[in-house]
C-alpha positions in Angstrom: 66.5 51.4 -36.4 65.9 52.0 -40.2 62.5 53.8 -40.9 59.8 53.4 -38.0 57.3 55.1 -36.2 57.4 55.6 -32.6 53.9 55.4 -31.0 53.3 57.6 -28.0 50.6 56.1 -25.8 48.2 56.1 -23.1 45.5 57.5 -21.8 43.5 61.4 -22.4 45.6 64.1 -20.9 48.8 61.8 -20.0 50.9 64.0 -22.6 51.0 62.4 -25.6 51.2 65.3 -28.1 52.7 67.9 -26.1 55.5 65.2 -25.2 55.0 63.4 -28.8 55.6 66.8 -30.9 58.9 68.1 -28.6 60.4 64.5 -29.0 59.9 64.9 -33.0 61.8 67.5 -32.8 64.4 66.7 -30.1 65.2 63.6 -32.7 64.5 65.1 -36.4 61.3 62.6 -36.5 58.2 63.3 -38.4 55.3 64.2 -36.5 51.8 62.6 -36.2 48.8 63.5 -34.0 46.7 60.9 -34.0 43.9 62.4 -32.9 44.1 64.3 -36.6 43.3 60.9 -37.8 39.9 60.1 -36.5 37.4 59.7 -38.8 34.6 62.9 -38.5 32.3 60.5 -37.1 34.9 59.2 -34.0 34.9 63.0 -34.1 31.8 64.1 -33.7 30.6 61.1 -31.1 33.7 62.4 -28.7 32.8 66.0 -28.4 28.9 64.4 -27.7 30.5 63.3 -24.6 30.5 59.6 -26.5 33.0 57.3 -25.4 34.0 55.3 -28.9 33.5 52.0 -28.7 36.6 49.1 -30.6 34.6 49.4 -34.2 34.6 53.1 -34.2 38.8 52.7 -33.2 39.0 50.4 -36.0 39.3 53.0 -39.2 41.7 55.0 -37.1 43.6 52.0 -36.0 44.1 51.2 -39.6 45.2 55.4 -40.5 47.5 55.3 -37.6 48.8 51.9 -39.0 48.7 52.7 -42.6 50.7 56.3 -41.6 53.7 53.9 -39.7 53.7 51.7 -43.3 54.4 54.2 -44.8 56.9 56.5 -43.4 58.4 53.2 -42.4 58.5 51.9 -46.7 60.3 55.0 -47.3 62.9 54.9 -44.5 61.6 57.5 -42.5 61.2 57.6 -39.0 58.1 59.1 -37.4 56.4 59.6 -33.7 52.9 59.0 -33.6 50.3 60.1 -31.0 47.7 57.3 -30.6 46.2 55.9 -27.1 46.5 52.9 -28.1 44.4 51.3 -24.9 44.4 47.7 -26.1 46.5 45.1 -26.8 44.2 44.4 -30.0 44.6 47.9 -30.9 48.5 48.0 -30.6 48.4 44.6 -32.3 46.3 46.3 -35.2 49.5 48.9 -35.6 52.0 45.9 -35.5 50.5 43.9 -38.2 52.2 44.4 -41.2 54.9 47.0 -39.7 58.1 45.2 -38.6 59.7 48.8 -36.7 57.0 50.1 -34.6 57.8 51.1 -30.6 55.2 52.1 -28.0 56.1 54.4 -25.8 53.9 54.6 -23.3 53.3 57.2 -20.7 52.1 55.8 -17.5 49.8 58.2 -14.8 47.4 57.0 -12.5 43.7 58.3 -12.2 44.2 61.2 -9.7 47.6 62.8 -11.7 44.9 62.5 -15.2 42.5 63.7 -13.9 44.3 67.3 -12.4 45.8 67.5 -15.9 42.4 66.9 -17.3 40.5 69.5 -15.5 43.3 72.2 -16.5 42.9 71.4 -20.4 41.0 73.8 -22.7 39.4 73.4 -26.1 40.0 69.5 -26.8 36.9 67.3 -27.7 37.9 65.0 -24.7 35.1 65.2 -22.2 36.2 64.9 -17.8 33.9 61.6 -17.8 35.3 60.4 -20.2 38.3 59.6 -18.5 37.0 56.5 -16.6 36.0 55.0 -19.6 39.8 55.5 -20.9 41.4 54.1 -17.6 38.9 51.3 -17.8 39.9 50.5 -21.3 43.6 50.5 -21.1 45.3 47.0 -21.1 49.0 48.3 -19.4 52.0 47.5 -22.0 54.4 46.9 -20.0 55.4 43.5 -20.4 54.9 43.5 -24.9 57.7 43.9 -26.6 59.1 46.6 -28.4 57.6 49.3 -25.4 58.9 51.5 -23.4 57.3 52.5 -19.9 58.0 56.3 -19.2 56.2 58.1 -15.9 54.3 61.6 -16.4 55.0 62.5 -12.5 57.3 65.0 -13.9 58.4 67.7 -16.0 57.5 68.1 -19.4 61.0 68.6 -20.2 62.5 65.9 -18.0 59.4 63.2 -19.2 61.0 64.4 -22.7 64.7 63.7 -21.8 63.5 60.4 -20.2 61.4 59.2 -23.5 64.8 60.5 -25.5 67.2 58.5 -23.5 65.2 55.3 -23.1 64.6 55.4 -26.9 68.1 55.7 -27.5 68.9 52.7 -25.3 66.3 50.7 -27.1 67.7 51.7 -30.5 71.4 50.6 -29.3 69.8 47.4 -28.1 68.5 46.1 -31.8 71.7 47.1 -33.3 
């Protein structure tokens, strides 16, 4: 693949940075929190206990999207932590970015929810949660995704996410 971003998905506590930030590194990619990207008022409304609602997503849609441009305009490649719930929303970081993969980290309710309730100092509030399960539109049939279950490891989700992105680089050669 010649510069892209790979966007690590899904819902609160499935992962994404902890997994996002040791892939960066396992691959010699840039790394990207997305949640470093919200606008102080997304914020602010989250540590309220303030689900956001799609027009508070769209300014940090268009960051995350706008970050992928460009890493991806200088040949660089990059993995980006965004939940990315919708369709619309991933749709919003496609437009205009021709190498963007979603790598999506699948967990059901009850899995969240245990890593949820073992979490410290992040603006994401427990009842919150429904709101993010209720809100994500599954992946796993758009293109240019990758499916990869958190009933695991930390270090063997990681290997997992490495190989299957390795796979999926082979496949567009």
């Amino acid at each position: 693949m010649a510069g892209g971003s790979i966007i690590v998905m899904g819902v609160s506590a499935c992962g994404k940075s902890t997994i996002g930030a040791q892939l960066a590194q396992r691959l010699g990619y840039k790394f990207i929190d997305g949640d470093d990207l919200h606008p102080r008022s997304n914020i602010q409304k989250m540590a309220s206990g303030t689900p956001l609602n799609d027009d508070d997503r769209i300014p940090w849609l268009e960051r995350i999207s706008d970050a992928a441009y460009s890493l991806e305009s200088k040949n660089e490649h990059s993995i980006i932590v965004c939940s990315a719930l919708k369709k619309k929303y991933r749709d919003q970081i496609r437009s205009g970015n021709n190498n963007v993969v979603f790598l999506f980290l699948d967990g059901d309710l009850e899995l969240i929810t245990t890593r949820m309730q073992q979490r410290q100092n992040h603006f994401m509030k427990m009842n919150m949660i429904t709101s993010q399960f209720d809100a994500l539109e599954r992946p796993d049939s758009e293109p240019n995704t990758l499916v990869i279950s958190i009933d695991d490891t930390i270090d063997n989700i990681v290997e997992r996410a490495v190989i299957a992105i390795n796979e999926y680089k082979k496949g567009i050669k």
